[in-house]
Every structure is written in C-alpha cells, then in structure tokens.
C-alpha positions as CSV (number, residue, x, y, z in Angstrom):
1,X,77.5,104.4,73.5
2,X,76.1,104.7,77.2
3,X,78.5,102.6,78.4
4,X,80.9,105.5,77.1
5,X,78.7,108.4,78.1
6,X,78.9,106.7,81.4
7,X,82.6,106.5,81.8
8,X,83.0,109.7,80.4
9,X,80.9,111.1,83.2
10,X,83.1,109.5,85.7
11,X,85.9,110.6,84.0
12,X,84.8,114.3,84.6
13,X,84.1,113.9,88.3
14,X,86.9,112.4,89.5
15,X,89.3,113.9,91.6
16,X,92.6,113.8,92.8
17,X,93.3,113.7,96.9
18,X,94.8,117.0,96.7
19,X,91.3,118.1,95.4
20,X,89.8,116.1,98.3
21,X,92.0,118.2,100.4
22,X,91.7,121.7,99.4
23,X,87.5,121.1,99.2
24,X,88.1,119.9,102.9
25,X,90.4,122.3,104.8
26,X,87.8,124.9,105.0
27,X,85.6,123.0,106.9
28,X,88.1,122.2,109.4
29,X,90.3,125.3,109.6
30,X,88.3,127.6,112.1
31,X,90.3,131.0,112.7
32,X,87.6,132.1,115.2
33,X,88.4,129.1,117.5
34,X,92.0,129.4,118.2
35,X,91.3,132.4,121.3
36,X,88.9,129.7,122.9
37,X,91.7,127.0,122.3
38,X,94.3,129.8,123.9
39,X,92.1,129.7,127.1
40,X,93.1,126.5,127.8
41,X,96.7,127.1,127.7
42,X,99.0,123.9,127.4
43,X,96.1,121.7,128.5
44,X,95.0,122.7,124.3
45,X,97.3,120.0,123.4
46,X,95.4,117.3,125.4
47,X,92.0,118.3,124.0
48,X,93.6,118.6,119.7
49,X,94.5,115.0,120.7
50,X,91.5,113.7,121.7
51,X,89.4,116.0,119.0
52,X,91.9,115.7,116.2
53,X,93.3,112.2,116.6
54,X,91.2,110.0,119.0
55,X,87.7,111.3,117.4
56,X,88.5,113.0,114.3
57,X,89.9,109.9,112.5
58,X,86.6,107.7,113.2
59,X,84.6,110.6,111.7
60,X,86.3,110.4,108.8
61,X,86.9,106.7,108.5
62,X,83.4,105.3,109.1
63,X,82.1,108.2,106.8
64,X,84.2,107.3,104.4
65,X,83.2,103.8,104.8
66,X,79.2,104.1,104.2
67,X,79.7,106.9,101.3
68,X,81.4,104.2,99.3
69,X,78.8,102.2,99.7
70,X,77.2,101.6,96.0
71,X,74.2,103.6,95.8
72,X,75.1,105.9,99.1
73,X,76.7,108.4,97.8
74,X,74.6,110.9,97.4
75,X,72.5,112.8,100.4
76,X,75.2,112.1,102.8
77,X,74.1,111.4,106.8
78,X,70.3,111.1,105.5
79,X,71.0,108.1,103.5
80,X,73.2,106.0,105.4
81,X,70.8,106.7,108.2
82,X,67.6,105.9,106.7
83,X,69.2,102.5,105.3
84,X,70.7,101.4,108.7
85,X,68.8,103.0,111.7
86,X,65.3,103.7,109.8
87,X,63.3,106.7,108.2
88,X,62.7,108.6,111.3
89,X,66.1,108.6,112.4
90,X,68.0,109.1,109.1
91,X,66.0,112.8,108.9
92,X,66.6,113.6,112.4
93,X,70.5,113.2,111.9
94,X,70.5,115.3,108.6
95,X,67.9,117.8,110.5
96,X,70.3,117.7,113.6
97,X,73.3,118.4,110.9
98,X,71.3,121.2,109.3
99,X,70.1,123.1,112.4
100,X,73.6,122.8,113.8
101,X,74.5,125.7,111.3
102,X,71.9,128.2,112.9
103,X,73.8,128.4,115.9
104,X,77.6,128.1,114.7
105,X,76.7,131.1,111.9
106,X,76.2,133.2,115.4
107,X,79.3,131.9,116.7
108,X,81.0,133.0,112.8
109,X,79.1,136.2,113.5
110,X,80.3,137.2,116.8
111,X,83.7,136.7,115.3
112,X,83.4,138.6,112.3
113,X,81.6,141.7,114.6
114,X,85.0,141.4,117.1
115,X,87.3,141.6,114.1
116,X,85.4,144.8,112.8
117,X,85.1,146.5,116.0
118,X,88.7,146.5,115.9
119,X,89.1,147.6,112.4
120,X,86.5,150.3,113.0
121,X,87.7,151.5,115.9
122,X,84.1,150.8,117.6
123,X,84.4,148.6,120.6
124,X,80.6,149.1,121.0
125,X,79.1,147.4,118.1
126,X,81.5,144.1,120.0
127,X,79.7,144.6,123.2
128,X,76.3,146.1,122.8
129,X,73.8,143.6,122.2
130,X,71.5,146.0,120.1
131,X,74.4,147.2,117.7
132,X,75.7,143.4,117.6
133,X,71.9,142.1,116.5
134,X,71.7,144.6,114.0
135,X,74.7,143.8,112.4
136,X,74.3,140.2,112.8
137,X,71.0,140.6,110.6
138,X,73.1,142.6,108.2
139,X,75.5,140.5,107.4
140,X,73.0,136.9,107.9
141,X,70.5,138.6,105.3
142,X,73.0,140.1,103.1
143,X,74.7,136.8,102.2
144,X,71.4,135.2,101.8
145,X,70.5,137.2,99.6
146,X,73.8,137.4,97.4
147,X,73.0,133.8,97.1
148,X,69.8,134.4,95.2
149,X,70.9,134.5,91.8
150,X,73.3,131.1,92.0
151,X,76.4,129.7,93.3
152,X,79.0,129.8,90.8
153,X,79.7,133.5,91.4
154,X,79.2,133.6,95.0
155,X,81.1,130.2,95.3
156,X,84.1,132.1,94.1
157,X,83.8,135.2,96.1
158,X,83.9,132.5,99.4
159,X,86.9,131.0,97.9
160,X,88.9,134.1,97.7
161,X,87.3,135.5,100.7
162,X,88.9,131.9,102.5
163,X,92.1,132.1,101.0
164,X,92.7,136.1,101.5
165,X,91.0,136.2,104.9
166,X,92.2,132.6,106.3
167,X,94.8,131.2,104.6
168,X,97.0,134.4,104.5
169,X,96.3,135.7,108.2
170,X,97.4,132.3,109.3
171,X,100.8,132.0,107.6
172,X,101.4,134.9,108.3
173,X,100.6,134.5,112.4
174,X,103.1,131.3,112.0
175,X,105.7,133.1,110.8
176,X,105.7,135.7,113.2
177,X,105.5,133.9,116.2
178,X,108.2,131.2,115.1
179,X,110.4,134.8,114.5
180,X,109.0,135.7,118.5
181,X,110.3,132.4,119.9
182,X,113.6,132.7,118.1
183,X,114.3,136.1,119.3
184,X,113.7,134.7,122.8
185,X,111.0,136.6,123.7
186,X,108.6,135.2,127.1
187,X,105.8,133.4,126.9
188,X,103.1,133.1,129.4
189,X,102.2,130.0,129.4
190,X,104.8,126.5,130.4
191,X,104.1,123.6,128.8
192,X,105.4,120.1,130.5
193,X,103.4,117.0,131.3
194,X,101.8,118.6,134.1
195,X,100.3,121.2,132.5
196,X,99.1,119.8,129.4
197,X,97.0,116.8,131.2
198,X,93.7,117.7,132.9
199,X,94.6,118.2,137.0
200,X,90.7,118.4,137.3
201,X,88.6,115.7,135.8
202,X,85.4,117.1,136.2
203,X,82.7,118.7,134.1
204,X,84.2,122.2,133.9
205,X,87.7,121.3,133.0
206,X,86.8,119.0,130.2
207,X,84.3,121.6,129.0
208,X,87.4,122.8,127.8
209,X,86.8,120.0,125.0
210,X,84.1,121.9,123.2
211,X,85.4,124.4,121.0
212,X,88.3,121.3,120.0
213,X,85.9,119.0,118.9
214,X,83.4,121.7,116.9
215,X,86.7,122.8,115.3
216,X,87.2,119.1,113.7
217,X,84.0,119.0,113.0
218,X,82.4,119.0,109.2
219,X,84.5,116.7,107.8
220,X,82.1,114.1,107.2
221,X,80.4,116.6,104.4
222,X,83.3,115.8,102.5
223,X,82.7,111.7,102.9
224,X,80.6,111.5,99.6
225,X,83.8,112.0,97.4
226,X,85.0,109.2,98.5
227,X,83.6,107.3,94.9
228,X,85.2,110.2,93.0
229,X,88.9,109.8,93.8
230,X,91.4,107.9,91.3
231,X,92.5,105.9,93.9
232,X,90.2,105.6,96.9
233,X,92.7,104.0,98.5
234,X,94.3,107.8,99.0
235,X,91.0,109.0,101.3
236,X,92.7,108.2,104.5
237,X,96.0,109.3,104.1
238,X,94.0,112.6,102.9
239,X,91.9,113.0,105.6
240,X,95.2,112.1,108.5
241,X,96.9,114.9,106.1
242,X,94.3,117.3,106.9
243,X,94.0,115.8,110.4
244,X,97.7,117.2,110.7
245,X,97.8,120.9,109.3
246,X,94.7,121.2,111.0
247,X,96.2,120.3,114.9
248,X,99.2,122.1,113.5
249,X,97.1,125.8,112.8
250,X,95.4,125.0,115.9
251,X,98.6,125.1,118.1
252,X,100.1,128.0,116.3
253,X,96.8,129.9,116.3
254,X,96.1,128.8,119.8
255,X,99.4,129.2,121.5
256,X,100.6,132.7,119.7
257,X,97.9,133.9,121.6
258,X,98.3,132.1,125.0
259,X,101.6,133.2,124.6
260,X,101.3,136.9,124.2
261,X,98.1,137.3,126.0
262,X,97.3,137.0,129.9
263,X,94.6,134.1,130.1
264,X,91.9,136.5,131.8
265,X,92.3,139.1,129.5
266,X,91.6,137.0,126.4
267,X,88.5,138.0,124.3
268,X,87.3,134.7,122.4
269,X,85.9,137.1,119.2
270,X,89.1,139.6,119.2
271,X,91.9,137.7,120.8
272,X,93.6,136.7,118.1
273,X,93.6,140.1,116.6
274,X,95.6,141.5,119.9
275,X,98.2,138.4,119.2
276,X,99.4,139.9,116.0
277,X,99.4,143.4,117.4
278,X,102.1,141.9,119.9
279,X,103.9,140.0,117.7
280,X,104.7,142.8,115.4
281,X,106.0,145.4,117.9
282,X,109.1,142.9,118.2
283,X,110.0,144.5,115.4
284,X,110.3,148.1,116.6
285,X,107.1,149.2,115.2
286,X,105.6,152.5,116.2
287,X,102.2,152.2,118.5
288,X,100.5,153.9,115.4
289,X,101.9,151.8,113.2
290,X,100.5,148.0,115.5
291,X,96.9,150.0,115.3
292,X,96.9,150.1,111.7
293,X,98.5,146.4,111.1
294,X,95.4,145.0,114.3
295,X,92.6,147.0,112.0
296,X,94.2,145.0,108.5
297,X,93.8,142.2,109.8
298,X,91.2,142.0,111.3
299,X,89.5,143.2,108.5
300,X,91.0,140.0,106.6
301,X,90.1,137.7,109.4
302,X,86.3,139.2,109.4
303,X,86.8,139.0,105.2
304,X,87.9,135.0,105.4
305,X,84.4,133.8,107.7
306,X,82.3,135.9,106.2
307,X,83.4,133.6,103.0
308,X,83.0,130.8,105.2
309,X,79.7,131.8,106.2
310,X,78.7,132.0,102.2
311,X,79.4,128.4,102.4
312,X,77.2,127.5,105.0
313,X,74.6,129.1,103.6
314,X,74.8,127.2,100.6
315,X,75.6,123.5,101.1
316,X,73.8,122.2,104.3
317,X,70.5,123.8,102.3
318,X,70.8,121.3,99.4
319,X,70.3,118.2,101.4
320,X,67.5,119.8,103.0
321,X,66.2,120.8,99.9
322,X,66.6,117.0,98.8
323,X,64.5,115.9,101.8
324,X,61.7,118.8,101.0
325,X,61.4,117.3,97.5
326,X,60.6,114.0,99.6
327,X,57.6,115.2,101.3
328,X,60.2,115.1,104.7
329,X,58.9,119.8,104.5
330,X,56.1,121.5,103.2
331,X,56.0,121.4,99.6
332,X,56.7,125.0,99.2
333,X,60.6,124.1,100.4
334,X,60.6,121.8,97.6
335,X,60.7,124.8,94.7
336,X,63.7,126.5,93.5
337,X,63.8,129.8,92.0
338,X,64.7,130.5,88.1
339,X,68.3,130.2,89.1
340,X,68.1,126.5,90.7
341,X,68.2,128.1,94.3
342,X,66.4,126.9,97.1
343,X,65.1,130.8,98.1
344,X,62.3,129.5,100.6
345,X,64.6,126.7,102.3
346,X,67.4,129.6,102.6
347,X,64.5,132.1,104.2
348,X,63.6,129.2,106.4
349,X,67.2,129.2,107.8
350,X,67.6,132.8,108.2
351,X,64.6,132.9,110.0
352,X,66.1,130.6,112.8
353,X,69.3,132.0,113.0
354,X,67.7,135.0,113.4
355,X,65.3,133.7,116.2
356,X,68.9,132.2,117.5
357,X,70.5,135.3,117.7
358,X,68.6,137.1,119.4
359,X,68.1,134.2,121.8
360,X,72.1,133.9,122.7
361,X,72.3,137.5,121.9
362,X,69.9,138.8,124.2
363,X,69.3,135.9,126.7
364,X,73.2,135.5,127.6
365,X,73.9,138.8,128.7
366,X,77.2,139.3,129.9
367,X,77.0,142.6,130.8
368,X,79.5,144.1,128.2
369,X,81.3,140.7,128.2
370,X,81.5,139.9,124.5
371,X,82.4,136.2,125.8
372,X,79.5,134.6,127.3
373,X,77.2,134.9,124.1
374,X,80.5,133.6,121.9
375,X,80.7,130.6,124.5
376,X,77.2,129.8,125.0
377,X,76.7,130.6,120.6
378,X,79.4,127.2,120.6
379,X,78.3,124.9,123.2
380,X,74.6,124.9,121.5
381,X,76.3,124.2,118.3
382,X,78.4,121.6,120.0
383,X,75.2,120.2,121.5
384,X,73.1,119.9,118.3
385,X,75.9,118.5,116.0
386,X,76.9,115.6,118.1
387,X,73.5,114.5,118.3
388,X,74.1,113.8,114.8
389,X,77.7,112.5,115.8
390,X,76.1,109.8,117.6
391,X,73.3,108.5,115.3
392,X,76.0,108.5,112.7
393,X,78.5,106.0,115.0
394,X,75.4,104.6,116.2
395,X,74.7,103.9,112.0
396,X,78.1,102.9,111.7
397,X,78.1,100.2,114.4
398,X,74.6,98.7,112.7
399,X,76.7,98.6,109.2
400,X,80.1,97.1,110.5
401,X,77.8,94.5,112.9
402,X,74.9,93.4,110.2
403,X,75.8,94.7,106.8
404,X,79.5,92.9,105.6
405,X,77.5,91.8,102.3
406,X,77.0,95.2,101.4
407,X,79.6,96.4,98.9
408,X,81.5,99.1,99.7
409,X,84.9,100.4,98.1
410,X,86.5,101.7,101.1
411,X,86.9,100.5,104.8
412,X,87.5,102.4,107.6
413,X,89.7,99.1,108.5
414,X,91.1,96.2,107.6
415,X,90.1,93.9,110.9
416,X,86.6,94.2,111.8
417,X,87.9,94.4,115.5
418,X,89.4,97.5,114.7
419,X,86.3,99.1,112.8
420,X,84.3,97.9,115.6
421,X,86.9,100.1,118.3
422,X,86.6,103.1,115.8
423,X,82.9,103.3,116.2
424,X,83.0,102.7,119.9
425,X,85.4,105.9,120.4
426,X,83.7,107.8,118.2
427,X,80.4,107.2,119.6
428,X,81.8,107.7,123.0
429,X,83.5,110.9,122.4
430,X,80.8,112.0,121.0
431,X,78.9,111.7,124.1
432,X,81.3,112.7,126.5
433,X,81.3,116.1,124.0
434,X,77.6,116.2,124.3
435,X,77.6,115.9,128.0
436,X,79.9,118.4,128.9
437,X,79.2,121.2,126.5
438,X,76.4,121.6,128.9
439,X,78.8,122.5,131.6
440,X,79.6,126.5,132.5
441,X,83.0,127.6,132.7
442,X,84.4,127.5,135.8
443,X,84.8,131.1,135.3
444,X,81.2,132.1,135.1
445,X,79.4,134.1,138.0
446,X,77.0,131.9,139.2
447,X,74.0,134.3,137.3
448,X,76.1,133.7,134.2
449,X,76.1,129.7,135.2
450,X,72.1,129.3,135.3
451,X,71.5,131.7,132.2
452,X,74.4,129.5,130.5
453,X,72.8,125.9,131.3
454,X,68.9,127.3,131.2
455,X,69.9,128.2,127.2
456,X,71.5,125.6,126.4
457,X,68.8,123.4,128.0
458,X,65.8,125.1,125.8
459,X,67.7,125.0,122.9
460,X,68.5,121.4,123.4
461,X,64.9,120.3,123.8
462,X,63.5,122.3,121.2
463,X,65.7,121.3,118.5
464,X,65.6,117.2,119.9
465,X,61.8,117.5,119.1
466,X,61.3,119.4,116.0
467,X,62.4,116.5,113.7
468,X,59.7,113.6,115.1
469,X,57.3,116.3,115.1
470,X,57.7,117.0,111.7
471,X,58.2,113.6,111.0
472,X,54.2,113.0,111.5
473,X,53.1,115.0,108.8
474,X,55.9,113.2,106.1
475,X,53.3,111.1,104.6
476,X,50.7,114.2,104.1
477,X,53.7,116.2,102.6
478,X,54.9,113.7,100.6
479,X,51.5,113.2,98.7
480,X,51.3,117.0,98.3
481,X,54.9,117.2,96.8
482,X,53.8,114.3,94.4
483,X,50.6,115.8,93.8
484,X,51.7,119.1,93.1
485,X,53.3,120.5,89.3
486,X,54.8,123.3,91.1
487,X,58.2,121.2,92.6
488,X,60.9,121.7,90.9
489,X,62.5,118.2,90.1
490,X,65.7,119.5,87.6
C-alpha cells in the first residue's frame, strides 16, 4: 500500500518538458534588458553567444546534473553546496542567490517606473530620485504584502500579469519590426563581422557582457525538476529550446530598438517603449494616435514585471526560509504565518531592497539621467549572483572530479572530458562576468565612473561578508530553533 501511495505521489508530480519549459521562460525572458542589449548594437550578437550558448548551457547542464542526484533535489544551490564544498560555503551560495534579488527588484523597478512615466505622461517620477523612491516603496511593499495571505492567488495574478504584460508586448514587437524590415525601412545600426566582434578588448567594452549574462540568468532555479520529468532524458533538449527563444526575443527586442533609436538617445528603463512608438507610425498613424499606443504599452510592459516581481518575492524566500528552520537565521525567520507564509523572512527582504534603493537611488545620481542608477541597479546584481555562479561550477568540478559513485539520473555529458570543459567555461565566464561588471561605461563622466565603481565596491564587500558572519552564530540558532515550540515545521 505505501509502495502505491508512493508511486502515486510521483505520478502527481511529474511533468512533461513543455511544463519544464513554460515554469522556465519567465526566468529567462527579461523585457527590461533588451534597451541595454540595444546599446551595444551588432556587437549584442557576440555577447547572446557567449551568455546564451557558451555559459548558459553549463548552467543548466551541471545544474541539472547534481539536482538529479538521489536525495538532492530539494533546496537547490544550498544542498549540492553543503555536500560538495562544505556547510559554510553551501549557505553562502544560496545567501549570495538570495541577496541577488534585492538589487535586480531595483533594476525591475526602475523599469516598471520608465514604463509608467510614459503611460502617465510624467517624465518626473522617471528622473526624480525622490518621486522614484517613493514609488519604488509603493510598489516593493505593496506586493509584499499581497503575498501575505498565500500564493495560489497571487501566483496566478503573476501568471497573467507575465503572459499579458510579456508575452503579448513581445509578439507583438516581432511582428512589427519583421513588417519594418519588409517595407524597407533604415535601420541604424550595420551588422557584418566587424561590427559584431569586440574592436576593443578591454574592461569597458566587454562590460557590455553584463546585462547578457544577468538576462540568462535563473535558470538553475528550475534544475530541481529535473527528477519530475517522464523522461529526463528531455531536460537538455528543454533547456537548448529555451536557450533559443530566449537569444531569439533578445535580438528582436534588442535590435527593434537599435534599429529605430540613435544609440545616445536610448533610455535603458523606456527605450523599448519609444521602439514601438516608431514602429507603428509606418503605418500612417496620427502622432496622437503613437502617444496613446507608447502609454498601452507601456502600461502592459510595467503590468508583465510587476508579475515578475511577485515571483521573486515569493520563491528565493522559501529556500531561505528552509535554511531559517536550520538554525542558518534567527529563529524568528523560521515561523510562518496562518497562511504558510514566511511574513518575517519576506520583511527581512523588503527591508534590504529598500536600504538598496535608496543606496543606487540616491548614491548614483545622474543628474536627471534615469540610466546610471538602472546600470549601476544591474552590475551589483551581476556582481552578487555570479559569486554564486562560481561556487556552483566550483561544486560542480568537486562532483564530476571526486563523486562518479554518486548516483545521479542525468549527466550534463556523456565523456567526462566534456563535463570537465563545461565546468571550466562556466566557471570562467562566470568570472570574467564578475570582473568586468565592475567596470564603468565608457560613456560615464569621470564623477559618474568613481560613484559607479565606489557602489559597486561597498556593495560587493558588504554582501561577501554577511554570510560568514552570520555563519558564527549557526550553531546558537540552530539550538534555539530546536529548542523553541514556536517554529513552524508543516
């Protein structure tokens, strides 16, 4: 009879690699990066292959790999970190992965603010820092707390917000720009094998890789699942599927707005707004008409992160929540309130965003520029997530080197040499990301330059630290969790 109950359990869980691939795209279709792909013009298709082929595929691959290892499932980075690179290091990749969030929701913000400013007619609420902090708490706070009573409502609302304000606004952008190059309309940008390889290579042309590799980032979230396909066998052709239609919105995204839209005059949070605006008037449509279609959409576009957002919210908490209830927090991030919600890990979250915001909102300036916070908002991120990039290929390496007896129902490979060359790139990448997201663009002021690298440097530093501090007081925590009748263990 448990044998049965067991199977049937499976049974229920297991899902097909469409599934895989629909739980998956949101994580790697990012609307708000394609204006900071369009500042690189052609040289875009240089950085989606090294981001979306050359890296991406080893993120998936050797996450793939360890999640299928029996027992590992569950509690993602955390677990195969603790079993192959110790305690210590296992939380600080899952704290890394968790803290990453508090800077990319500012980066989410900043885009969903440029959207409405547009829509509302109110450029200043896009480039007054006061008016942007203010809504940035509204909307950070307001999603927390629509979170409060549970996740199957607000789950759904993130789905349709993702599918009306993502999905939608980007098939839509494909077909009219496909319609654009048809008619022969110009384009601003040529692309030829001179323009699309680096002519620079030096800190602040490849910074250029930043935005590309946080776009293909998140993917490894969706590792776990890996056990719950019919045919595991299906997981990389799933994950080079959504390796494709994401390179593919990329260049659409990116290049309808490098082609309608001079290179200096492109605003990373409202760019891709504008594009559409251009697009349309091929058509023969009034000025008053473009201003109405620019303020739809980018309500929709604002609509489809602010679902996004609700995601973020929600998932990186649970495996935090999972390490409270370990003694890795305070005890009082191990409770959940009557609705199975993790309230006090969520208000620990919103408090750093907020302390995040204020920092990039306030510190970077820009004097009206809505693009230095936006830029410096996604280098941090880029910073803080692949120093969880590289304990997880560092991880990978220990496994593929010292742990062939472990059993595991997927391989990232075949030939060992080849597993061995996927963790080598990915590791690598990964550091050459790290490295030169703390490089300014070249198009900084040099007062812009020091502000840029002096934030990104104090970020850095704080957020390296915070884990092996907090590390000291695990066993103290973890003897107050197991002492305590107030953790919620369900």
């Amino acid at each position: 009879m448990a044998d049965k109950n067991i199977e049937s359990v499976k049974a229920d869980n297991q899902i097909t690699g469409f599934q895989l691939f629909a739980m998956t795209t949101s994580m790697v279709m990012t609307v708000y990066g394609f204006a900071a792909f369009a500042k690189q013009g052609a040289l875009a298709l240089f950085f989606l292959f090294l981001a979306g082929i050359l890296w991406f595929v080893p993120v998936t691959r050797a996450a793939g790999e360890m999640a299928s290892i029996d027992g590992w499932s569950k509690g993602g980075i955390f677990t195969w970190g603790r079993h192959l690179i110790g305690e210590r290091l296992g939380w600080s990749a899952m704290f890394y992965q968790w803290i990453h969030i508090t800077v990319g929701m500012c980066t989410m913000m900043y885009f969903i603010i440029g959207c409405l400013s547009i829509t509302t007619n109110l450029p200043v609420i896009n480039t007054n820092p006061v008016f942007k902090f203010i809504l940035m708490m509204v909307i950070l706070w307001g999603l927390i707390f629509a979170q409060q009573r549970g996740t199957k409502v607000t789950g759904k609302i993130s789905q349709w917000c993702f599918s009306i304000g993502v999905i939608v606004p980007v098939f839509l952008l494909l077909f009219l720009f496909i319609t654009y190059l048809v008619k022969g309309n110009s384009v601003l940008i040529k692309i030829n094998m001179h323009t699309i390889l680096p002519q620079k290579w030096n800190g602040e042309t490849l910074q250029g890789l930043t935005p590309f590799i946080l776009a293909f980032a998140g993917a490894e979230a969706s590792a776990p699942h890996v056990k719950d396909l019919k045919k595991p066998s299906v997981y990389p052709k799933v994950m080079m599927a959504l390796a494709v239609c994401a390179i593919l919105s990329d260049i659409i995204g990116s290049f309808a707005i490098a082609a309608t839209i001079p290179n200096a005059k492109i605003q990373l949070s409202t760019g891709i707004v504008y594009a559409y605006g251009i697009l349309v008037q091929q058509f023969g449509i009034s000025a008053g008409a473009v201003s109405v279609i620019e303020k739809i959409i980018g309500f929709l576009l604002a609509l489809g992160i602010v679902g996004e957002i609700s995601g973020w919210v929600v998932g990186p908490n649970a495996g935090m929540f999972e390490a409270a209830k370990e003694g890795f927090l305070p005890k009082r991030f191990a409770k959940a309130n009557r609705y199975g919600i993790e309230t006090n890990v969520m208000i620990l979250q919103g408090i750093i965003v907020s302390i995040m915001a204020a920092l990039i909102t306030f510190g970077a300036g820009g004097n009206g520029n809505a693009n230095v916070p936006f830029r410096t908002a996604m280098s941090l991120t880029v910073v803080l997530y692949t120093l969880m990039y590289m304990l997880m290929f560092i991880s990978y390496l220990v496994l593929t080197f010292k742990h062939e007896d472990l059993h595991r129902t997927f391989y990232a490979a075949k030939s060992k040499a080849v597993r061995v060359i996927m963790g080598v790139l990915g590791l690598v990448l990964s550091a050459l990301a790290f490295v030169v997201a703390f490089f300014p663009p070249a198009d900084y002021a040099a007062p812009q330059k020091r502000t840029f690298v002096t934030l990104i440097l104090i970020g850095f530093v704080i957020v390296l630290v915070i884990p092996f501090i907090l590390y000291t007081f695990h066993k103290k925590w973890l003897a107050d969790v197991k002492n305590s009748k107030e953790v919620n263990n369900d």
